[in-house]
Jmol script that loads the backbone (N, CA, C; Angstrom):
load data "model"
ATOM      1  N   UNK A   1     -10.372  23.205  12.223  1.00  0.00           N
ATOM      2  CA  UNK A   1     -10.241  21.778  11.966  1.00  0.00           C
ATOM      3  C   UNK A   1      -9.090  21.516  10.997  1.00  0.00           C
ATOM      4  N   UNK A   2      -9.062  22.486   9.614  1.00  0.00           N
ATOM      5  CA  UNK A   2      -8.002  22.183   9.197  1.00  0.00           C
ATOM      6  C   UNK A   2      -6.343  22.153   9.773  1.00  0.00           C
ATOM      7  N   UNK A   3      -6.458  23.401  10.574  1.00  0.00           N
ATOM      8  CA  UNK A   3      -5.308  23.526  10.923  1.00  0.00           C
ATOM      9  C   UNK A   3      -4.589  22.252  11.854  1.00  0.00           C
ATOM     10  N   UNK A   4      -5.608  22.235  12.370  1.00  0.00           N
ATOM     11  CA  UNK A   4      -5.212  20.751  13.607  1.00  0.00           C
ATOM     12  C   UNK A   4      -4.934  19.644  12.898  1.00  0.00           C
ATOM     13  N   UNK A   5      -5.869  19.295  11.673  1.00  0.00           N
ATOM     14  CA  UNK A   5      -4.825  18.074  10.678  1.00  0.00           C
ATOM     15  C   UNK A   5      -3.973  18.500  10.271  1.00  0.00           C
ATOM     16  N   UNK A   6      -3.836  19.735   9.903  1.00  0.00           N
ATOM     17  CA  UNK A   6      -2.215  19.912   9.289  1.00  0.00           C
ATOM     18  C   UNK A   6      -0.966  19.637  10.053  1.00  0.00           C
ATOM     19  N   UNK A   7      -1.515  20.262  11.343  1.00  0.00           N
ATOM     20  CA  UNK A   7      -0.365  20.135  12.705  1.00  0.00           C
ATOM     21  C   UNK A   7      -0.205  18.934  13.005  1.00  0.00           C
ATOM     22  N   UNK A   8      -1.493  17.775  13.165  1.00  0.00           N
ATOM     23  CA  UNK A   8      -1.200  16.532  13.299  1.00  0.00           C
ATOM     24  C   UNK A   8      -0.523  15.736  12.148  1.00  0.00           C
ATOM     25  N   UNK A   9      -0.565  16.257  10.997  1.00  0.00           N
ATOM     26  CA  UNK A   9       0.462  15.644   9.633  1.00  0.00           C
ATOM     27  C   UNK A   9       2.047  16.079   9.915  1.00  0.00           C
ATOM     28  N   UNK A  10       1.929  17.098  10.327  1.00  0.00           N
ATOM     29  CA  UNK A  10       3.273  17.726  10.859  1.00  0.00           C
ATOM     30  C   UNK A  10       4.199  17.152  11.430  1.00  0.00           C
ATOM     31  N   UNK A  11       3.638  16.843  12.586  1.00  0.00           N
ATOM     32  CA  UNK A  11       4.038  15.319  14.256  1.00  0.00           C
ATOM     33  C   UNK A  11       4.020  15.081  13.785  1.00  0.00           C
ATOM     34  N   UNK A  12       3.682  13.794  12.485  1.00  0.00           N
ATOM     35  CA  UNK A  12       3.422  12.437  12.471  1.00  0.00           C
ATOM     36  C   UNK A  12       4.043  11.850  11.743  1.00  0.00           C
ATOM     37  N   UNK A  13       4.674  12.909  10.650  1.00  0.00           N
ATOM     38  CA  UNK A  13       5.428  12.124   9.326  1.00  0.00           C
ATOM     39  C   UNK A  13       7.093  11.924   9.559  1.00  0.00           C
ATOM     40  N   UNK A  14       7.297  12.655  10.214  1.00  0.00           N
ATOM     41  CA  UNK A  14       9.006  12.346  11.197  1.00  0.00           C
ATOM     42  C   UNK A  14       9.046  10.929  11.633  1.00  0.00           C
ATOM     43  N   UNK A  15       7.784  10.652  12.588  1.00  0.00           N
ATOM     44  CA  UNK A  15       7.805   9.351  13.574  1.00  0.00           C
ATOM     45  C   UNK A  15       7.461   8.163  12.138  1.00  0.00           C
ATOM     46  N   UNK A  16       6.225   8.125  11.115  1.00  0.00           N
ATOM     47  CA  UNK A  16       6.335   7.434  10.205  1.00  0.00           C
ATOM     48  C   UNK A  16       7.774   6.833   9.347  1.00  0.00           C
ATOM     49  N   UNK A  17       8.675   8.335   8.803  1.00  0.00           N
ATOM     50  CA  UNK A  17       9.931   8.300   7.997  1.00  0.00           C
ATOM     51  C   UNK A  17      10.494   7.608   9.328  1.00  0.00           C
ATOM     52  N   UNK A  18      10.704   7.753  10.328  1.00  0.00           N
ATOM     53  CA  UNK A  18      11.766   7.118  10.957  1.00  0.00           C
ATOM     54  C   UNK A  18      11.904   5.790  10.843  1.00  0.00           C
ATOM     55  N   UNK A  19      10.514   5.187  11.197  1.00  0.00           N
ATOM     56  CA  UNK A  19      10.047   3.977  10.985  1.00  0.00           C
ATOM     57  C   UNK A  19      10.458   3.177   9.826  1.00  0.00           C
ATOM     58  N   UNK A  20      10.033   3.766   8.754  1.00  0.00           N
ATOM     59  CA  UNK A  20      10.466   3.387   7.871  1.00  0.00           C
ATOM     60  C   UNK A  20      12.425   3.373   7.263  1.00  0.00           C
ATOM     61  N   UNK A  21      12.678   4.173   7.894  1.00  0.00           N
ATOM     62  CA  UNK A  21      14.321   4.543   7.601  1.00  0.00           C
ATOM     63  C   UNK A  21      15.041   3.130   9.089  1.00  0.00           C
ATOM     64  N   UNK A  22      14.285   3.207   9.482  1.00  0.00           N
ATOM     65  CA  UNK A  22      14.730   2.398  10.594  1.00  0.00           C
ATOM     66  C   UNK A  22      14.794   0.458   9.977  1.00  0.00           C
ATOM     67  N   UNK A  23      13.402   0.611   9.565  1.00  0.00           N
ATOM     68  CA  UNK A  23      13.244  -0.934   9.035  1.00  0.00           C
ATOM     69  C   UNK A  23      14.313  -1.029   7.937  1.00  0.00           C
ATOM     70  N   UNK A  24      14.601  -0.394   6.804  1.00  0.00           N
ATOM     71  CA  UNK A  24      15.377  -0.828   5.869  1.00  0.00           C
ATOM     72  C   UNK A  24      17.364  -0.570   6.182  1.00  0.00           C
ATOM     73  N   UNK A  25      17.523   0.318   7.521  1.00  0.00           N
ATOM     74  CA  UNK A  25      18.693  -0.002   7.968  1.00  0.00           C
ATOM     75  C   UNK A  25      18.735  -1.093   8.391  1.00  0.00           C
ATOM     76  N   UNK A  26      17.941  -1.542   9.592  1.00  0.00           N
ATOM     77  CA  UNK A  26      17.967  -2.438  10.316  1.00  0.00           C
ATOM     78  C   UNK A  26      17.785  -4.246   9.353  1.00  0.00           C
ATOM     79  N   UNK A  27      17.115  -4.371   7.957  1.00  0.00           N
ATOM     80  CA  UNK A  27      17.336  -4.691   6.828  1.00  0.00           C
ATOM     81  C   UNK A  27      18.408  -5.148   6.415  1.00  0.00           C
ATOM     82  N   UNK A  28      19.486  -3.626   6.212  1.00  0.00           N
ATOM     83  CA  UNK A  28      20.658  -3.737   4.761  1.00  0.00           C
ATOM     84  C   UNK A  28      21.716  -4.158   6.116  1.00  0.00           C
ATOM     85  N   UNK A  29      22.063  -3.477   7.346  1.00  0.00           N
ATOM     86  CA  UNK A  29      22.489  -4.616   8.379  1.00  0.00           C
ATOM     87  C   UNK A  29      23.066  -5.920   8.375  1.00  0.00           C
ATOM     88  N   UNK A  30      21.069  -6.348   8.670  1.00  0.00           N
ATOM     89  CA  UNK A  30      21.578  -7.828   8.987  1.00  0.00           C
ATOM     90  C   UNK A  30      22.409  -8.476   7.479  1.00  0.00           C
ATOM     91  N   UNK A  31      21.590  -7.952   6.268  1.00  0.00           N
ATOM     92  CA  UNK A  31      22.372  -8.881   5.248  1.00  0.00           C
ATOM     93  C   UNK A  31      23.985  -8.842   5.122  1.00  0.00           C
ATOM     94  N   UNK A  32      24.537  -7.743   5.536  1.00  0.00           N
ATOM     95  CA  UNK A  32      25.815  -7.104   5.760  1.00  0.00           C
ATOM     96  C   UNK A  32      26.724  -7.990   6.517  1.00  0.00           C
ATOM     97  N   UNK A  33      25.964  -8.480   7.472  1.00  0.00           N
ATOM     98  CA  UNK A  33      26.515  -9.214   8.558  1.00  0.00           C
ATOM     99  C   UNK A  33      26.410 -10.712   8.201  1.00  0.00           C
ATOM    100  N   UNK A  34      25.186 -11.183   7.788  1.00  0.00           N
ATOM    101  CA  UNK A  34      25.395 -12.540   7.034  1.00  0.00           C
ATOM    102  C   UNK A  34      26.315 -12.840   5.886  1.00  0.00           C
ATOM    103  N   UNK A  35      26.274 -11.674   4.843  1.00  0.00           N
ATOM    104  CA  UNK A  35      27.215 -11.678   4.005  1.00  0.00           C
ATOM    105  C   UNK A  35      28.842 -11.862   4.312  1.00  0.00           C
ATOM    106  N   UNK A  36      29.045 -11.242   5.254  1.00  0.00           N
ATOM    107  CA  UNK A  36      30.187 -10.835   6.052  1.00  0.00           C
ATOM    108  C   UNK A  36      30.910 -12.266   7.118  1.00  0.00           C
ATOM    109  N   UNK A  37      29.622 -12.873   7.466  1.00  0.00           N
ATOM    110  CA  UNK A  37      29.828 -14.056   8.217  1.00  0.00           C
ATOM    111  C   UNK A  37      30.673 -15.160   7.278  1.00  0.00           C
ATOM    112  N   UNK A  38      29.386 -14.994   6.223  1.00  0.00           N
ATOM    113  CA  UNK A  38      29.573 -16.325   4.465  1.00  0.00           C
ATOM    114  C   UNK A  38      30.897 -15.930   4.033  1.00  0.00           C
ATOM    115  N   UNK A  39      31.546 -14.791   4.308  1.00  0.00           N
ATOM    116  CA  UNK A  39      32.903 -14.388   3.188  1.00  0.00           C
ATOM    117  C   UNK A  39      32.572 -13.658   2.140  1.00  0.00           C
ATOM    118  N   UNK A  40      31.316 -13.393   1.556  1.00  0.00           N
ATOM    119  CA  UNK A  40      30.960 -12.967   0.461  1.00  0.00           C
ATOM    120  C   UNK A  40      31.035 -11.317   0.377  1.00  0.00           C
ATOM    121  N   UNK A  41      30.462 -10.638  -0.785  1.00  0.00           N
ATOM    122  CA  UNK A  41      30.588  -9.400  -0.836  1.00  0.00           C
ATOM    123  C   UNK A  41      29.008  -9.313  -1.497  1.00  0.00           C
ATOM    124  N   UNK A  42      28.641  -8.037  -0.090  1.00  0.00           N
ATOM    125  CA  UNK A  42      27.445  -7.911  -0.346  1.00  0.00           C
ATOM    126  C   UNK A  42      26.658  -7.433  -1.414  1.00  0.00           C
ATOM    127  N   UNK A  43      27.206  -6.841  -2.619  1.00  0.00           N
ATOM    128  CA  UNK A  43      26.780  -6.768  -4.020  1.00  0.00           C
ATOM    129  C   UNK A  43      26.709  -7.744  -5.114  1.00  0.00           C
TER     130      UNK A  43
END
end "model"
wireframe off; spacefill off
backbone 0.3
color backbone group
């Protein structure tokens, strides 16, 4: 039993981090592009 949660923590935290690495690109992006639209500088 343990081993099979470990293996299933294994799979699972790649597809989680992606998720998460995905939302805050997809995030710093759009502001990039609004910023970029306005003339401004995104800092």
């Amino acid at each position: 039993m343990e081993t099979i949660l470990l293996t299933v923590y294994v799979l699972i935290w790649p597809i989680i981090v992606t998720g998460v690495l995905w939302t805050v690109c997809r995030g710093f992006l759009k502001d990039w592009a609004e910023s970029r639209k306005a003339g401004r500088s995104i800092i």
